[in-house]
KOLNUMAR-559981 format. One line per field, with one value per residue (C-alpha): residue number from 1; x, y, z. Coordinates in nm, 3 decimals. Example, Ala and Ser with C-alpha at 12.3 -4.5 7.8 and 13.67 -1.06 7.14 Angstrom:
2
pos <- c(1  2)
X <- c(1.230  1.367)
Y <- c(-0.450  -0.106)
Z <- c(0.780  0.714)
END
This chain:
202
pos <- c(1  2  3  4  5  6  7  8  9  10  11  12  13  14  15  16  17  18  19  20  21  22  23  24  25  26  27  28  29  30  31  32  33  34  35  36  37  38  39  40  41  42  43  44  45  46  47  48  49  50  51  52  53  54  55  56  57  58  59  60  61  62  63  64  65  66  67  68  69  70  71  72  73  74  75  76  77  78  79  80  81  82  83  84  85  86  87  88  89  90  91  92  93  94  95  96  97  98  99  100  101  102  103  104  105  106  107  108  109  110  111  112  113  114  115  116  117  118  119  120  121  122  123  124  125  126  127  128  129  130  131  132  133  134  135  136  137  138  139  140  141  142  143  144  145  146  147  148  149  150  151  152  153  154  155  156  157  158  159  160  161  162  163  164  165  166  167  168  169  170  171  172  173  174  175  176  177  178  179  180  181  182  183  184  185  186  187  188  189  190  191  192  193  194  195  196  197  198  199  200  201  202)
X <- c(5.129  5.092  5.084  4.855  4.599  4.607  4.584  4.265  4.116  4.218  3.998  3.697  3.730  3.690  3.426  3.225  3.308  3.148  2.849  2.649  2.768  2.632  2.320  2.305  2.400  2.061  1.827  1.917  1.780  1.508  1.422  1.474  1.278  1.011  0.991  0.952  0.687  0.462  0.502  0.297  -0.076  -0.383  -0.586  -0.912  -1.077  -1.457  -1.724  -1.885  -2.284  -2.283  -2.263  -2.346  -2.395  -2.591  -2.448  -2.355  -2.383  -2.173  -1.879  -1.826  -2.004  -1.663  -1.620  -1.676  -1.591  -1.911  -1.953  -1.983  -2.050  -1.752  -1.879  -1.762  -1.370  -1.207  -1.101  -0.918  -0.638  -0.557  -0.237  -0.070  0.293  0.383  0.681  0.700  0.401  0.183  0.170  0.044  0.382  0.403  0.030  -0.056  -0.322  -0.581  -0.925  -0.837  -0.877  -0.610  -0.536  -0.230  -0.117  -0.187  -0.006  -0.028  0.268  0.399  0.202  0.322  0.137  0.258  0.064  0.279  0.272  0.301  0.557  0.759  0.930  0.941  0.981  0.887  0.739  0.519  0.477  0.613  0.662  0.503  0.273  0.447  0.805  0.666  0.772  0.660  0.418  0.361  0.358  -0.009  -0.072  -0.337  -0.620  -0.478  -0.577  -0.730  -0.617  -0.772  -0.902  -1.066  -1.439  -1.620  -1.412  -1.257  -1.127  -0.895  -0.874  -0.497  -0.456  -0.317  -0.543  -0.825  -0.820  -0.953  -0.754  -0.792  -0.746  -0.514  -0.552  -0.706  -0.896  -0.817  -0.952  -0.783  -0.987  -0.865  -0.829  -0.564  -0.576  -0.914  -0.903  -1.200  -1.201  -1.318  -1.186  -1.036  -1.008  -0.856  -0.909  -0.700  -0.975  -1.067  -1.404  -1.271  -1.488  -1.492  -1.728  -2.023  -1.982  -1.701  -1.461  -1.254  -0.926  -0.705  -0.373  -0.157)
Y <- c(-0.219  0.110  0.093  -0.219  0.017  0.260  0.032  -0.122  0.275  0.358  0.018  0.075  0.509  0.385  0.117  0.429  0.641  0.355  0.344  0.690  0.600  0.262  0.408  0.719  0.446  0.206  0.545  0.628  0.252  0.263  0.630  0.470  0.186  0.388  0.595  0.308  0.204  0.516  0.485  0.171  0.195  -0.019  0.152  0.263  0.117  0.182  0.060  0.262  0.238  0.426  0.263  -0.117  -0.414  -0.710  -1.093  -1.307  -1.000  -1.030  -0.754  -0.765  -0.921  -1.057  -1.218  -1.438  -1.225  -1.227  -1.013  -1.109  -1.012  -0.951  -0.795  -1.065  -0.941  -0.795  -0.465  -0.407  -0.598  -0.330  -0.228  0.072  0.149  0.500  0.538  0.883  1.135  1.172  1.499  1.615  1.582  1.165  1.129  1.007  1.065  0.959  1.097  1.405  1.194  1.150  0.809  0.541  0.188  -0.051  -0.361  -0.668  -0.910  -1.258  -1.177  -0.794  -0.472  -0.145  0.194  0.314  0.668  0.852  0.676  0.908  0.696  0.867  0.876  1.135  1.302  1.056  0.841  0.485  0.380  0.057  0.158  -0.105  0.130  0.454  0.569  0.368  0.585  0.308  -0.081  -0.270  -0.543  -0.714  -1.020  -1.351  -1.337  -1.007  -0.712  -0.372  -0.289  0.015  0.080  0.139  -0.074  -0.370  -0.531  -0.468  -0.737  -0.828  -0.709  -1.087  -1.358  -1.084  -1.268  -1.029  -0.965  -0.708  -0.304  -0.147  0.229  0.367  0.689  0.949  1.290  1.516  1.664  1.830  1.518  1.390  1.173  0.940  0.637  0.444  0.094  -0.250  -0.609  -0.858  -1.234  -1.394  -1.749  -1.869  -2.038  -1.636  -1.647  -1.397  -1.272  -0.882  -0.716  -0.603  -0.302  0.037  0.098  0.423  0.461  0.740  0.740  0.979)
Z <- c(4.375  4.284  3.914  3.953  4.118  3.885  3.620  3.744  3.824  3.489  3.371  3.590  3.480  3.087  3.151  3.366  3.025  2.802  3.043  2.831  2.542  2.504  2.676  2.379  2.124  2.226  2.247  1.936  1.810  2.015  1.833  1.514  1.572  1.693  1.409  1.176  1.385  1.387  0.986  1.009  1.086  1.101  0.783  0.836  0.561  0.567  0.348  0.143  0.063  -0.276  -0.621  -0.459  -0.663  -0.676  -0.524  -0.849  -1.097  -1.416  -1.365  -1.755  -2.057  -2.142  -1.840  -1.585  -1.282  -1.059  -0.766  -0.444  -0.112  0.117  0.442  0.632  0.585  0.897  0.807  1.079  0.954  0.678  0.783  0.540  0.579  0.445  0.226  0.093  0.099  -0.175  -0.372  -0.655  -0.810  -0.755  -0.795  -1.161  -1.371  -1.618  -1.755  -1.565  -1.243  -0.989  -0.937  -0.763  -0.881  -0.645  -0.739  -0.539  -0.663  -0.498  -0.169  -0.141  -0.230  -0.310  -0.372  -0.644  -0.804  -1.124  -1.385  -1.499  -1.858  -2.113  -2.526  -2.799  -2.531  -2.441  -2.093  -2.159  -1.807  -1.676  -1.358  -1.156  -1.249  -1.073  -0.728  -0.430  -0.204  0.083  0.118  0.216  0.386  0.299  0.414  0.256  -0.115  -0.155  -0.371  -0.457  -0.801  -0.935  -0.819  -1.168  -1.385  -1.149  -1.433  -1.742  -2.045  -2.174  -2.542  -2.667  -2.530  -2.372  -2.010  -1.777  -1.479  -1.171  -1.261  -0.992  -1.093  -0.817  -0.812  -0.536  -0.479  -0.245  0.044  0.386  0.529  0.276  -0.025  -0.018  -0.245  -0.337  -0.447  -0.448  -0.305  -0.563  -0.555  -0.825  -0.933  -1.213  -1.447  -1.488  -1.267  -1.029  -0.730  -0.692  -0.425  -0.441  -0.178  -0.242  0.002  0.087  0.320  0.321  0.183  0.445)
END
């Protein structure tokens, strides 16, 4: 009878020992979960007045793209997931202007920094093949193209399709990018707005 009692102590003294532990081990989720949570924020994405254009203007000679007015998007639903800070060591650029990739591809977009490829000295890397600063999401079929040249033509067949190089310009706030809102349309008469927009990247 004894050794029966002790037995069953010795059960209830371990299951008492397990009690922190399990509690330590579902902090430590929680934390962790957490964390990845305060990563993700809704963007403020603001609209800028400068540099507006007019409702059905051409974007390019070359092209069909029209712009078009695109107030009525909720930009509250601009969510921006940061993946690794931007510096001026990830951060490409172009025209002496600091600028990110932002690549919208099978539903997902990524802000994507410098690419780094190289060959006789040169920069060979793809945009898309840089470093991944943070993840977007995004209104259903929108994207983000550059907000003086929304659109870039493709060397073979010269369809025009959205520009992703982003400008940014460093302030004490972080990095602020300015751009414009893309929809594409596959017969090439893509809709770009007429309005700028600006969110920090941080």
């Amino acid at each position: 009878m004894k050794r029966k009692l002790f037995l069953m102590l010795g059960g209830v003294a371990a299951s008492m020992t397990a009690i922190p532990a399990m509690a330590a081990s579902c902090a430590k989720k929680e934390t962790h979960k957490n964390k990845d949570e305060d990563k993700t924020t809704t963007q403020l994405v603001t609209m800028l007045e400068e540099n507006k254009k007019a409702k059905d203007e051409p974007v390019d000679k070359k092209s069909s793209a029209q712009y078009q007015d695109m107030s009525d998007i909720d930009l509250t639903t601009f969510k921006l997931t940061i993946v690794e800070p931007l510096t001026e060591d990830n951060i490409g650029e172009h025209n002496h202007n600091k600028q990110v990739f932002i690549n919208t591809f099978k539903g997902e977009t990524k802000i994507i920094g410098k690419s780094t490829g190289k060959s006789i000295g040169k920069s060979t890397g793809k945009p898309w093949e840089g470093p991944t600063i943070a993840t977007m999401i995004l209104p259903d079929k929108i994207s983000l193209v550059n907000a003086d040249k929304p659109l870039y033509f493709n060397k073979k067949d010269n369809s025009a399709k959205g520009s992703g190089f982003i400008t940014v310009v460093k302030d004490t706030n972080g990095y602020l990018a300015k751009f414009r809102l893309f929809k594409y349309d596959k017969g090439g008469n893509h809709k770009v707005s007429t309005a700028v927009y600006s969110m920090y990247i941080k």
